[in-house]
N, CA, C and O atoms as a DFTB+ gen file, in Angstrom:
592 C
 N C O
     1  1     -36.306       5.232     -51.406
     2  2     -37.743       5.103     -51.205
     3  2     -38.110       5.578     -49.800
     4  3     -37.466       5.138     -48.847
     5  1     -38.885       6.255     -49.652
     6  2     -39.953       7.053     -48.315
     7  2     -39.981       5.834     -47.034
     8  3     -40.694       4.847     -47.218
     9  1     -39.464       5.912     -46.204
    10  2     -40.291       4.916     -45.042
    11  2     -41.469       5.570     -44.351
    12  3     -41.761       6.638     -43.813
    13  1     -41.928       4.544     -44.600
    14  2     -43.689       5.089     -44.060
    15  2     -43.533       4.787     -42.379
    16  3     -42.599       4.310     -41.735
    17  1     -44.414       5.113     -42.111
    18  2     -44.757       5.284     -40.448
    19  2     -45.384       3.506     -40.141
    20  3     -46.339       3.028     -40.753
    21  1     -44.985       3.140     -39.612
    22  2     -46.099       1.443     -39.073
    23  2     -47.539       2.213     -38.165
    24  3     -47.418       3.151     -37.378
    25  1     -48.543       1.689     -38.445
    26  2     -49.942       2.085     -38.063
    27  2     -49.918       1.364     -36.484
    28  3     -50.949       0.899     -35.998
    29  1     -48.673       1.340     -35.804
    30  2     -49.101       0.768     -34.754
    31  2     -48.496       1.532     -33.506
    32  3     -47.346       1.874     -33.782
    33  1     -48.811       1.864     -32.413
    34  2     -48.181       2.386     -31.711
    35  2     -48.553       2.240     -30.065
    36  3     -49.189       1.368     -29.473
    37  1     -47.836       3.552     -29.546
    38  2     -47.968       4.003     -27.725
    39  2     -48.358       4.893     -27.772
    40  3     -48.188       5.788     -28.601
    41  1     -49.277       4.817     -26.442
    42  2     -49.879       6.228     -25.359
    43  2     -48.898       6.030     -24.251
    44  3     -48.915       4.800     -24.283
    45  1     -48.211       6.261     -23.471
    46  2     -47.835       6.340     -22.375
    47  2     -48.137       7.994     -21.589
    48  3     -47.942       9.173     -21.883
    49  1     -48.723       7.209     -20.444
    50  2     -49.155       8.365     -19.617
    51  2     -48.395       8.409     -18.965
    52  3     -47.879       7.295     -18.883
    53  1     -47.739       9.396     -18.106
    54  2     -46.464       9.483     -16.670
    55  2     -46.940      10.113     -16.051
    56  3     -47.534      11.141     -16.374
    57  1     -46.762       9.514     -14.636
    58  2     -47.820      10.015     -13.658
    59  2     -46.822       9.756     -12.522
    60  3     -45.927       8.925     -12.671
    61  1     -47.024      10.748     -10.919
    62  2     -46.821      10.575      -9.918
    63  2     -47.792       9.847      -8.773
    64  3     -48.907       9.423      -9.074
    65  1     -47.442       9.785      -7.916
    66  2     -48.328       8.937      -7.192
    67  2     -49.404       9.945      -6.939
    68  3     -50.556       9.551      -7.124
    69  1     -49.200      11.326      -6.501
    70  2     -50.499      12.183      -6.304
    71  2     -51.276      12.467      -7.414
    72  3     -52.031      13.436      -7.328
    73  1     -51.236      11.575      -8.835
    74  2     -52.274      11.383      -9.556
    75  2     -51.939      12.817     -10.532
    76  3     -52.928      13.405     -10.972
    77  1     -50.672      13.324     -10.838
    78  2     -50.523      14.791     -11.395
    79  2     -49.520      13.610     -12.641
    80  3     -48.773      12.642     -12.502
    81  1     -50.094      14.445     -13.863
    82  2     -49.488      13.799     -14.888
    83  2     -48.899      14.817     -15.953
    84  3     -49.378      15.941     -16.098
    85  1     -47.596      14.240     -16.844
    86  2     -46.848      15.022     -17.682
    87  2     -47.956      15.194     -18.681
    88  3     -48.941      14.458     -18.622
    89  1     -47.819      16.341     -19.800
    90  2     -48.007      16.371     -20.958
    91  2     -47.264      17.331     -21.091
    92  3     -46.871      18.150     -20.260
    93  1     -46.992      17.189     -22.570
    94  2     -45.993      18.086     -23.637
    95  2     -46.984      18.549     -24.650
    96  3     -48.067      18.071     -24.985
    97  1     -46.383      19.522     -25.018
    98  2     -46.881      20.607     -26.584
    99  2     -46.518      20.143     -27.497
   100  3     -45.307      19.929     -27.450
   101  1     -47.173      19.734     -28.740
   102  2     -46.756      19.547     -29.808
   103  2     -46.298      20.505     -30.749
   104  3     -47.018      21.334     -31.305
   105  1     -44.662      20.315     -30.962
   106  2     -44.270      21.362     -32.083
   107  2     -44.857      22.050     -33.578
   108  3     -44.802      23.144     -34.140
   109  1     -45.412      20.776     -33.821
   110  2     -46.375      20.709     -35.049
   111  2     -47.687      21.355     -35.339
   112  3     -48.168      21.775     -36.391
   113  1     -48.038      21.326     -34.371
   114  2     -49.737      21.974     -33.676
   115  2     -49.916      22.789     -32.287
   116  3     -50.460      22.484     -31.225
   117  1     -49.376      23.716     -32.638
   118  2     -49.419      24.860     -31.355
   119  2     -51.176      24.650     -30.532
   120  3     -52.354      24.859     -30.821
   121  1     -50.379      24.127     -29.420
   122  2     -52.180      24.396     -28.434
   123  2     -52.520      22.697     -28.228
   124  3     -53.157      22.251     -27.274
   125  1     -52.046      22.021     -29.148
   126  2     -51.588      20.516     -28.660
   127  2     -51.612      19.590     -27.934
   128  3     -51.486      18.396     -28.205
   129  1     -51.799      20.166     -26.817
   130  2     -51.368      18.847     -25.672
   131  2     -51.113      17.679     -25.468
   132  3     -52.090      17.004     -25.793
   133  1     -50.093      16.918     -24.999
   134  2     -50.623      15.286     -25.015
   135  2     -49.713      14.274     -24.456
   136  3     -48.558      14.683     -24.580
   137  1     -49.763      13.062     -23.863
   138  2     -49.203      12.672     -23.518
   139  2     -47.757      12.202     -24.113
   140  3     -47.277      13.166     -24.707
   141  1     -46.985      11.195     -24.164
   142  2     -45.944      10.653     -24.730
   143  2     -46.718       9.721     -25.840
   144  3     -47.420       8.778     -25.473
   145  1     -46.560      10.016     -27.054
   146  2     -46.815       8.863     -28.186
   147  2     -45.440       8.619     -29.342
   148  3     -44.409       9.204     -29.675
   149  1     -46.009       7.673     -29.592
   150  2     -44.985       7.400     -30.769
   151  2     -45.197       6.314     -31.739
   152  3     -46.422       6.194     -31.739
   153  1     -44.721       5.455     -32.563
   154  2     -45.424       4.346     -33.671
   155  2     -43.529       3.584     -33.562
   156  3     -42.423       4.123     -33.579
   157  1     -43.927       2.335     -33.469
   158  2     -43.208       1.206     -33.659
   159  2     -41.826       1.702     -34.969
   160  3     -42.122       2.073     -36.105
   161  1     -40.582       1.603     -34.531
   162  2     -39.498       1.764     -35.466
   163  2     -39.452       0.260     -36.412
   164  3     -38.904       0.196     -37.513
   165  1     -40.057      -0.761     -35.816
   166  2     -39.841      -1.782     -36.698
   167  2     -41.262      -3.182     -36.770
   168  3     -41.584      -3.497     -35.625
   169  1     -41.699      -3.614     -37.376
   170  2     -42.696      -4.560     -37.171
   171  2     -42.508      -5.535     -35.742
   172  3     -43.278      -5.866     -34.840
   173  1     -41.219      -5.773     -36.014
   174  2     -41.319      -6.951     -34.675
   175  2     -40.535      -6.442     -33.053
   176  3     -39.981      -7.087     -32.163
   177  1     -40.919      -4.577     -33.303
   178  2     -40.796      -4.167     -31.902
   179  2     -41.526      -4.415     -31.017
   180  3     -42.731      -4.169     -31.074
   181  1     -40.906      -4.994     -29.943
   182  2     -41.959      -5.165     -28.645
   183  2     -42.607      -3.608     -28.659
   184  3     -41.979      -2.706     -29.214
   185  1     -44.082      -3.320     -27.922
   186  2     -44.448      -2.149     -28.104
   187  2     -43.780      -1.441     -26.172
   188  3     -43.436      -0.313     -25.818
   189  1     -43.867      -2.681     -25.457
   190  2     -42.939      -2.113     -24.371
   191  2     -41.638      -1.433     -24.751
   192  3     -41.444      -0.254     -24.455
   193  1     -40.795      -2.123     -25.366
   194  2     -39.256      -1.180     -25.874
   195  2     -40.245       0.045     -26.689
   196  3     -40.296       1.146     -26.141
   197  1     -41.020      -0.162     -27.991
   198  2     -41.638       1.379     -28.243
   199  2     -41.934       2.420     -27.375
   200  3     -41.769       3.596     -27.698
   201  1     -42.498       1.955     -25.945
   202  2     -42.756       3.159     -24.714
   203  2     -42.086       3.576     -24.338
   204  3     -41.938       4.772     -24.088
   205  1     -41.192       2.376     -24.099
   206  2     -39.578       3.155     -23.214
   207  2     -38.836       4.008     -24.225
   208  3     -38.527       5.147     -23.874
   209  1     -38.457       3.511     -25.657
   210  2     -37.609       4.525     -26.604
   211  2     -38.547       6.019     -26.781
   212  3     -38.178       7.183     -26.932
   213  1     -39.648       5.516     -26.705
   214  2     -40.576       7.223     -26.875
   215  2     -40.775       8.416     -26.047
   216  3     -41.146       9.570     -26.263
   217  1     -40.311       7.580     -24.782
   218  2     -40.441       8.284     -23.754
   219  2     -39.040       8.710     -23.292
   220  3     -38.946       9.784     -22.698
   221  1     -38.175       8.124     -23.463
   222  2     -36.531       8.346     -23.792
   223  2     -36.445       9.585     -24.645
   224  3     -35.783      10.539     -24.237
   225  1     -37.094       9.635     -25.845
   226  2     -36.996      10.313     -26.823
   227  2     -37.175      11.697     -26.702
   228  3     -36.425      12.632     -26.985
   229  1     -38.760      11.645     -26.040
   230  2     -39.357      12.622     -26.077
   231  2     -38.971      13.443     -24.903
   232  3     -39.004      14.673     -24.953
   233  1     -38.501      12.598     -23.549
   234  2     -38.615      13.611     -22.535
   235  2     -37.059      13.313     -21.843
   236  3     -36.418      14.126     -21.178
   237  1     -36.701      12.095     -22.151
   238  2     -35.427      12.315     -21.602
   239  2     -35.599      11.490     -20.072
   240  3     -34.850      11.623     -19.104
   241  1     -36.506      10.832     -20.145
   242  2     -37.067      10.293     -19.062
   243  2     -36.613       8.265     -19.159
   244  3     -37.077       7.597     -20.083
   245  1     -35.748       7.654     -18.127
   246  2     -35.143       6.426     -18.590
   247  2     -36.129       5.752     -16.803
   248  3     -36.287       6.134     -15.644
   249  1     -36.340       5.123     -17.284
   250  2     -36.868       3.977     -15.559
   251  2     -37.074       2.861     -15.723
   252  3     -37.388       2.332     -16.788
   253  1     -36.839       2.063     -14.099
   254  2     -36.644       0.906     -14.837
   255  2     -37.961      -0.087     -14.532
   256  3     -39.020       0.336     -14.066
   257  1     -37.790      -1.001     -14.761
   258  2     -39.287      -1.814     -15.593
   259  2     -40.202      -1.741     -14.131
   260  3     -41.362      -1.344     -14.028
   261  1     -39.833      -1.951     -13.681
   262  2     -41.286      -1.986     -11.993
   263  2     -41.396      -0.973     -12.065
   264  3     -41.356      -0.569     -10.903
   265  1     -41.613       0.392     -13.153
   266  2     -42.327       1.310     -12.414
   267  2     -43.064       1.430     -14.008
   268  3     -43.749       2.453     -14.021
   269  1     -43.116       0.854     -15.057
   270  2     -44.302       0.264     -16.392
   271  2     -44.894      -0.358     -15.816
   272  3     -44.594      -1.145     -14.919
   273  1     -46.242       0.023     -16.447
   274  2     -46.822      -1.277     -16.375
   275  2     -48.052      -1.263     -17.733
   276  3     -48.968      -0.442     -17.671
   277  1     -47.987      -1.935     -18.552
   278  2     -49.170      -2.291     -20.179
   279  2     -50.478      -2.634     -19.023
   280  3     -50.810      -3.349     -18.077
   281  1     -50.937      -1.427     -19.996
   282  2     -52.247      -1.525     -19.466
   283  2     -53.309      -2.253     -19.829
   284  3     -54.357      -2.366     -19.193
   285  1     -52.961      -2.880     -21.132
   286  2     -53.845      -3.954     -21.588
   287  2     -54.753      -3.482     -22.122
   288  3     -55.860      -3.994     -21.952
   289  1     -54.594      -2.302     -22.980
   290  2     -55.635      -2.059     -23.604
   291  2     -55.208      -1.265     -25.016
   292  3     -54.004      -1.121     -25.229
   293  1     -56.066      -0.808     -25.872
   294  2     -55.366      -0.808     -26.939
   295  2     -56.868       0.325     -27.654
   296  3     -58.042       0.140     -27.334
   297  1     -56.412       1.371     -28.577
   298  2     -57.318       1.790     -29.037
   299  2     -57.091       2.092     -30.677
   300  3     -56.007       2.542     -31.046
   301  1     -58.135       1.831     -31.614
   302  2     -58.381       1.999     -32.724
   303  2     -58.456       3.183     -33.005
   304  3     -59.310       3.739     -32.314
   305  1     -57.719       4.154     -34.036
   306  2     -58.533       5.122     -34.641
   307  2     -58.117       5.555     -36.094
   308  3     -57.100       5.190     -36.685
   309  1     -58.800       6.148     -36.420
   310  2     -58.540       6.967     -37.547
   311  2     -57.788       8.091     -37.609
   312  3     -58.047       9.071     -36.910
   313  1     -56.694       8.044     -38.533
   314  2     -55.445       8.596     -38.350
   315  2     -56.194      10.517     -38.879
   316  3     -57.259      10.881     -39.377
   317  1     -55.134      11.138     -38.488
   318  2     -56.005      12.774     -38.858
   319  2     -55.398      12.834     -40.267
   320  3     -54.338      12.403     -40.720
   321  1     -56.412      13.506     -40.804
   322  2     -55.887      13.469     -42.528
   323  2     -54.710      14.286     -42.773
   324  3     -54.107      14.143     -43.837
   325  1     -54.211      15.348     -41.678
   326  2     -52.973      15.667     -41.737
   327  2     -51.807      15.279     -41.797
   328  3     -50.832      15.889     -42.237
   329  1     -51.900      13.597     -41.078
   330  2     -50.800      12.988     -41.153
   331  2     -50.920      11.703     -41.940
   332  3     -50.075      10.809     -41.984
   333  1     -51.727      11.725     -42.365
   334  2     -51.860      10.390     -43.364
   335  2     -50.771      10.208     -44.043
   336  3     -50.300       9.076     -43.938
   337  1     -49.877      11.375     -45.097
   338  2     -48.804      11.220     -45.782
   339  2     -47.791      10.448     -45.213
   340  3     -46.999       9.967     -46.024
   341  1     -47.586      10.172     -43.890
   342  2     -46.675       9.669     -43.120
   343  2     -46.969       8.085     -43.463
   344  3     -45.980       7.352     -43.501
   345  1     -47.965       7.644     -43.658
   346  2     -48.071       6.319     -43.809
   347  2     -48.006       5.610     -45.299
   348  3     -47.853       6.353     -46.269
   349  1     -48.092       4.543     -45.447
   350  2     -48.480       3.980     -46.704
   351  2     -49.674       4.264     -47.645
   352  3     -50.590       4.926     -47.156
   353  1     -49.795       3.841     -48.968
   354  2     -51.193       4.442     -49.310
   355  2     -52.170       3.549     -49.016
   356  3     -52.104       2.320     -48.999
   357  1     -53.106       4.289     -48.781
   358  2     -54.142       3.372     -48.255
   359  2     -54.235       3.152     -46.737
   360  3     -54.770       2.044     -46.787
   361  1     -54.130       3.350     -45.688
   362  2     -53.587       3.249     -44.213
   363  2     -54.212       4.321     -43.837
   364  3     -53.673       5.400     -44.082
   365  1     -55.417       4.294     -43.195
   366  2     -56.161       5.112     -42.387
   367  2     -56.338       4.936     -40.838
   368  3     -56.853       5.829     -40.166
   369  1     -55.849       3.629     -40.231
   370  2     -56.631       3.642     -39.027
   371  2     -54.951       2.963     -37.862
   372  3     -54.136       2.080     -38.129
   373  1     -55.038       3.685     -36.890
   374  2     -53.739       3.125     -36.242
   375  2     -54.237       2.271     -34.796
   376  3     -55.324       2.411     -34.235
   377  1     -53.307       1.514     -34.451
   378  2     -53.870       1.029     -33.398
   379  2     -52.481       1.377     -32.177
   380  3     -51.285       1.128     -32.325
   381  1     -53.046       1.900     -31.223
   382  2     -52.416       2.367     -30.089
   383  2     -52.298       1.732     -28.796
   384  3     -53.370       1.168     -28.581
   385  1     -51.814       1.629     -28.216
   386  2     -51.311       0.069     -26.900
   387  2     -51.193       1.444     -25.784
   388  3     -50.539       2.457     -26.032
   389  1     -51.902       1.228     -24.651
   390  2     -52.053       2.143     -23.728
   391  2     -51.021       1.417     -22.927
   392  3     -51.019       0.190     -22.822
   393  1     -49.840       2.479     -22.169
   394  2     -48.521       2.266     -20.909
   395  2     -49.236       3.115     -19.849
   396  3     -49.932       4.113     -20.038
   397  1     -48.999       2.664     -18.989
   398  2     -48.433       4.157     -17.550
   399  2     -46.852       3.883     -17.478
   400  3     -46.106       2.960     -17.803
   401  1     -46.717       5.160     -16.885
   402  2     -45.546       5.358     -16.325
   403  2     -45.310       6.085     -14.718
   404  3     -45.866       7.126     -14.366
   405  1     -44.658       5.531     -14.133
   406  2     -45.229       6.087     -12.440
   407  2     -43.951       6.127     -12.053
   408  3     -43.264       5.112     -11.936
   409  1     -43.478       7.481     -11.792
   410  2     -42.194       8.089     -11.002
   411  2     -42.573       8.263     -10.277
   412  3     -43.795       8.414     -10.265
   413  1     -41.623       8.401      -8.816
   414  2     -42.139       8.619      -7.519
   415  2     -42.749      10.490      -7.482
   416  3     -43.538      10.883      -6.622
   417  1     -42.169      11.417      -8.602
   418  2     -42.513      12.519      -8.270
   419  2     -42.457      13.175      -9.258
   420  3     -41.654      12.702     -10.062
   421  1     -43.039      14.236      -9.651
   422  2     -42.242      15.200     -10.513
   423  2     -40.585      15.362     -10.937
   424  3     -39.590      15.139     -10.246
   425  1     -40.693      15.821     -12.302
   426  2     -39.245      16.141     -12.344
   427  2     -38.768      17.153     -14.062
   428  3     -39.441      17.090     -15.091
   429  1     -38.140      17.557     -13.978
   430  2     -38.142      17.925     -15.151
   431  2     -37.504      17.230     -16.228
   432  3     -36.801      16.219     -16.227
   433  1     -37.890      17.970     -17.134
   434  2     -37.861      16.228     -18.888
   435  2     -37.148      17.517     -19.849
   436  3     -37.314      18.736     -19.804
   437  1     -36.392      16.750     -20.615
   438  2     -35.618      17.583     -21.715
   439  2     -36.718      17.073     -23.180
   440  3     -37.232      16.035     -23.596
   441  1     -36.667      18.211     -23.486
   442  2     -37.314      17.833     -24.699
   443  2     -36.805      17.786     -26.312
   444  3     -35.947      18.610     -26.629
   445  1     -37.173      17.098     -27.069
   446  2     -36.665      16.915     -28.308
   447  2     -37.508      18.110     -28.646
   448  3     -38.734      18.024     -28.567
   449  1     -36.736      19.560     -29.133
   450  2     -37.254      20.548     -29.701
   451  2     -38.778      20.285     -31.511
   452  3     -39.886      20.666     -31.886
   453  1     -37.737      19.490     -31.881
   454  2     -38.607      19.114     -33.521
   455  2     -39.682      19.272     -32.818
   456  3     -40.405      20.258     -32.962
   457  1     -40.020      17.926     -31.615
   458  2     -41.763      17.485     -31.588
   459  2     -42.075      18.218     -30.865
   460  3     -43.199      18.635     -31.145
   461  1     -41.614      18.711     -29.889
   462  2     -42.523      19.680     -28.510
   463  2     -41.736      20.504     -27.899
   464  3     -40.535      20.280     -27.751
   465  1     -42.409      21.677     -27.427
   466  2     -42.152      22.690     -27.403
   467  2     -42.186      23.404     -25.498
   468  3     -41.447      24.266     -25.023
   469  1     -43.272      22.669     -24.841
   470  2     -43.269      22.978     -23.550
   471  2     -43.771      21.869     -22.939
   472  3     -44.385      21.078     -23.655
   473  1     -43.608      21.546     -21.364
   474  2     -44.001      20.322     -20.409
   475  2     -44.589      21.052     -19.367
   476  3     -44.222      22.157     -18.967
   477  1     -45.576      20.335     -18.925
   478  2     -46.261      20.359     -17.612
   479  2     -46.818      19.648     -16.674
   480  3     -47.382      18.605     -17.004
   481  1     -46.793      19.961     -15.602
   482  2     -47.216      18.695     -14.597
   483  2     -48.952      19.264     -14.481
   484  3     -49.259      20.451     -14.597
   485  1     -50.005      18.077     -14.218
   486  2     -50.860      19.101     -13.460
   487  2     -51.827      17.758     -13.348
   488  3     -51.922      16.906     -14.232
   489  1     -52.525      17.746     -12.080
   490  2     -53.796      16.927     -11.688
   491  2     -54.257      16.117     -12.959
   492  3     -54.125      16.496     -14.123
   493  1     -54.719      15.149     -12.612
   494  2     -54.825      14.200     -13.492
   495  2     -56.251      14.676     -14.684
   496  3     -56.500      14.446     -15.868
   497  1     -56.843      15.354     -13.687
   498  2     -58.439      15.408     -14.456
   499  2     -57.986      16.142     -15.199
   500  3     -57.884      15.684     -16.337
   501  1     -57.377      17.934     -14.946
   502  2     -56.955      18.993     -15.600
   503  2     -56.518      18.277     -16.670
   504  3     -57.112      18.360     -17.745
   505  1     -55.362      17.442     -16.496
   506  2     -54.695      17.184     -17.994
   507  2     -55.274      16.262     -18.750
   508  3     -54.611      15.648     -19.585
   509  1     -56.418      16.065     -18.590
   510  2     -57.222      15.566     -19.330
   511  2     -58.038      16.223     -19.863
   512  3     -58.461      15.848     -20.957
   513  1     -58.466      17.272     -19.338
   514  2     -59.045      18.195     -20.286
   515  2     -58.388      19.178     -20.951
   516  3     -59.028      20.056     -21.529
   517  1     -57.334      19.158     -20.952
   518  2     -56.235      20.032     -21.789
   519  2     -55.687      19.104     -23.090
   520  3     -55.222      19.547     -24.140
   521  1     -55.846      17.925     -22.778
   522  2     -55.370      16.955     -23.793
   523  2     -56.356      17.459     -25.611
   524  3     -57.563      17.665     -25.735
   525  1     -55.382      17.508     -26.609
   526  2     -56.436      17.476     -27.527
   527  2     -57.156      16.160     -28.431
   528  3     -57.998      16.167     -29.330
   529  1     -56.416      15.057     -27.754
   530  2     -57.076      13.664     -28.150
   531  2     -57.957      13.217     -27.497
   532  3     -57.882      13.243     -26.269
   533  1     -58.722      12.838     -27.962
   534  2     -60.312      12.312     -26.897
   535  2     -59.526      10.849     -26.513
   536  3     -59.758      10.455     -25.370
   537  1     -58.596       9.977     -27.363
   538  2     -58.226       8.859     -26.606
   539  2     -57.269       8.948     -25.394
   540  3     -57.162       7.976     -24.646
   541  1     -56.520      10.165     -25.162
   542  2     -55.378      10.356     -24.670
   543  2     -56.011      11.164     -23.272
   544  3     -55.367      11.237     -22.226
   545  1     -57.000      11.588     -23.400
   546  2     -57.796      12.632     -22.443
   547  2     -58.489      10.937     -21.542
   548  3     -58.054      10.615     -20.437
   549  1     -59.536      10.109     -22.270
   550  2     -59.829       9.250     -21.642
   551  2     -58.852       8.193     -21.334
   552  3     -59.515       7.239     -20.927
   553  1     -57.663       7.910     -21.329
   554  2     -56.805       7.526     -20.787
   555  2     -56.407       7.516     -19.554
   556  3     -56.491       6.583     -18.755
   557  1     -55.865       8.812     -19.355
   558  2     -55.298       9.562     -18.520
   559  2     -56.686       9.523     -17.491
   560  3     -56.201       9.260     -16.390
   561  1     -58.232       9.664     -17.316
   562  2     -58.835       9.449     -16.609
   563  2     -59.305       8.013     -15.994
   564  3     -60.100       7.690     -15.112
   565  1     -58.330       7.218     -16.983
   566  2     -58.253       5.475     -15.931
   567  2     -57.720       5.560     -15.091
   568  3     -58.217       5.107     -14.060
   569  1     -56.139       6.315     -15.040
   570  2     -55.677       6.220     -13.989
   571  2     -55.850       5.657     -12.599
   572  3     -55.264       4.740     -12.024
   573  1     -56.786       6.436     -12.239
   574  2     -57.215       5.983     -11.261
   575  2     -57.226       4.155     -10.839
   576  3     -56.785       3.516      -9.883
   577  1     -57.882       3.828     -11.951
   578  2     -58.355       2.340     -11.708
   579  2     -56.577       1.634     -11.825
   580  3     -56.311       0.596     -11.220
   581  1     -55.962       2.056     -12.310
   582  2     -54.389       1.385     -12.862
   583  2     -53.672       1.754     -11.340
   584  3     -52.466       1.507     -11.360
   585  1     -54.064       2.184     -10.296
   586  2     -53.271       2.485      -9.390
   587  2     -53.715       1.910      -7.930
   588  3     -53.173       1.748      -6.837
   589  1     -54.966       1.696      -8.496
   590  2     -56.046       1.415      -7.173
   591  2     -54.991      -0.125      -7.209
   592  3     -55.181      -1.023      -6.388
């Protein structure tokens, strides 16, 4: 039987202190952009271990807990009808748990080829307007307040 996707997940943003943040290309959707996401491997995953394994996953990137921090916030949406098949029937709307992530600097990230395809560093605003999620774009412009 199919395992469906859990409707619950991470944004994690990674950011340096000069406010310049990662995003990756999505393999799936050329032109893509976006931060680190991913959906819960099990119901009773902490969604902190979900950030850290996603971000493990995706970039190859391991740190240790004083430099997370849950941002306490969480966003609703409606899943894109492209990926609906991934879920159960009936399951339209996911809910997403906003992380930062704060390395002291740049660095380069290995990527899991399947999901993404290229990484970049760049000013916080820029990669927010390069982002193609309106939740992941307004994210990434809290920053600011998560650092102050």
């Amino acid at each position: 039987m199919k395992a469906f996707k859990i409707p619950e997940s991470v944004l994690v943003v990674i950011y340096t202190p000069q406010l310049e943040v990662l995003l990756i290309k999505r393999a799936d959707h050329p032109g893509f952009w976006q931060s680190v996401t991913g959906s819960k491997d099990a119901l009773d995953e902490p969604v902190l271990q979900t950030a850290q394994r996603e971000v493990m996953e995706e970039t190859g990137i391991t740190a240790p807990a004083a430099q997370w921090r849950d941002w306490g916030l969480s966003n609703v949406y409606d899943i894109y009808p492209a990926w609906r098949h991934r879920y159960a029937p009936g399951v339209v709307r996911n809910t997403e748990h906003l992380f930062g992530l704060r390395l002291p600097e740049r660095c380069a990230v290995t990527l899991n080829p399947r999901e993404h395809t290229e990484w970049q560093w760049l000013p916080h605003r820029t990669a927010a307007e390069r982002c193609f999620s309106p939740s992941n774009a307004e994210a990434i412009l809290l920053l600011p307040q998560f650092i102050a």
